[in-house]
N, C-alpha and C positions, 0 to 999 in steps of 0.2 A: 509542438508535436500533438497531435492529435489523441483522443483516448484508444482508437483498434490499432493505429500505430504505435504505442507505449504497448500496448498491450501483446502484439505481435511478436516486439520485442524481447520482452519479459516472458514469453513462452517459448520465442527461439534460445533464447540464454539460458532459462531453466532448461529443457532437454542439451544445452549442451554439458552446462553445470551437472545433472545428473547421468552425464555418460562418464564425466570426468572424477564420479562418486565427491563433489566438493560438496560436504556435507549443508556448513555452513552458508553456504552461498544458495544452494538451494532451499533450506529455510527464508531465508531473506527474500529470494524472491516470489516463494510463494504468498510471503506477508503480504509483498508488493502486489500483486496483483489480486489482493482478499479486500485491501485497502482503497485499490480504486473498483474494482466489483461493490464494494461499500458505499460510496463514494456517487456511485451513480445510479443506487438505489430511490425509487421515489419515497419523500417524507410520509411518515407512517399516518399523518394528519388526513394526508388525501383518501390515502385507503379507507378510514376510519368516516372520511366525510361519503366516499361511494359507500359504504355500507348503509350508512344512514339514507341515505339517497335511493336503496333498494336498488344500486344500480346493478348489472352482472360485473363481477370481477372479472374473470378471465386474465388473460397476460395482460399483466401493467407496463407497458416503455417504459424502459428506462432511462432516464437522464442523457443527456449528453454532456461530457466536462469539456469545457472550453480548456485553453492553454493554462493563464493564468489560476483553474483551479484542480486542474493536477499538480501543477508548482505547488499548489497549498497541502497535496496529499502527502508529495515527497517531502516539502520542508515540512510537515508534521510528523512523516517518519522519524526522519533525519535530528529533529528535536528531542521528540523521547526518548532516541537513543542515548543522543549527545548526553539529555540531561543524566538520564539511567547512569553514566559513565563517571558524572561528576558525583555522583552517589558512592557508587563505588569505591572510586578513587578516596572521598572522604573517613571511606569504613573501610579502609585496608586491603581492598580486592582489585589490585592493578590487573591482574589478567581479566577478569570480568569487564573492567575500565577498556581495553586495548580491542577486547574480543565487540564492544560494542561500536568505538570507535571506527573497528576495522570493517562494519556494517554500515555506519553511515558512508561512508567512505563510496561504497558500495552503492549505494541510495544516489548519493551525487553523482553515478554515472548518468541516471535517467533523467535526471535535471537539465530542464531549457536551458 
């Protein structure tokens, strides 16, 4: 899938997500789409080498994610949660465990 196609998506789902007031669901997917806007950010090296360079700043393009590295964005979501969950589960807080679980969950819809 592409990154304006993931991202298309994730803005048609949100607006539908917040017609449907799904609180939860609409957090998550604005993560999502904060996560690959992140994602396709230029490394702050370059900007730092154009300054030196006395070039004009101006709009800097941004990135383009291939397939393979938006997979990397969701399974990084999808990880921290998971992990976050086995946190929890270790310190007594099963609903915090479920409530994150029920987010990755979530994440794996936009998964290649």
């Amino acid at each position: 899938m592409s990154t304006n196609a993931l991202k298309e998506r994730l803005r048609a789902d949100l607006k539908a997500a917040m017609r449907e007031r799904k609180t939860d669901e609409v957090g998550v997917i604005r993560t999502l789409i904060a996560a690959v806007d992140n994602a396709e950010a230029q490394p702050l090296a370059d900007f730092h080498e154009r300054l030196r360079q006395a070039e004009p700043i101006g709009e800097i393009a941004r990135r383009e994610l291939d397939a393979e590295a938006l997979d990397a964005v969701l399974a990084a979501e999808t990880h921290s949660r998971l992990s976050a969950a086995g946190d929890y589960d270790r310190n007594g807080r099963p609903e915090d465990a479920a409530r994150l679980r029920g987010e990755a969950e979530l994440i794996a819809r936009y998964r290649a």
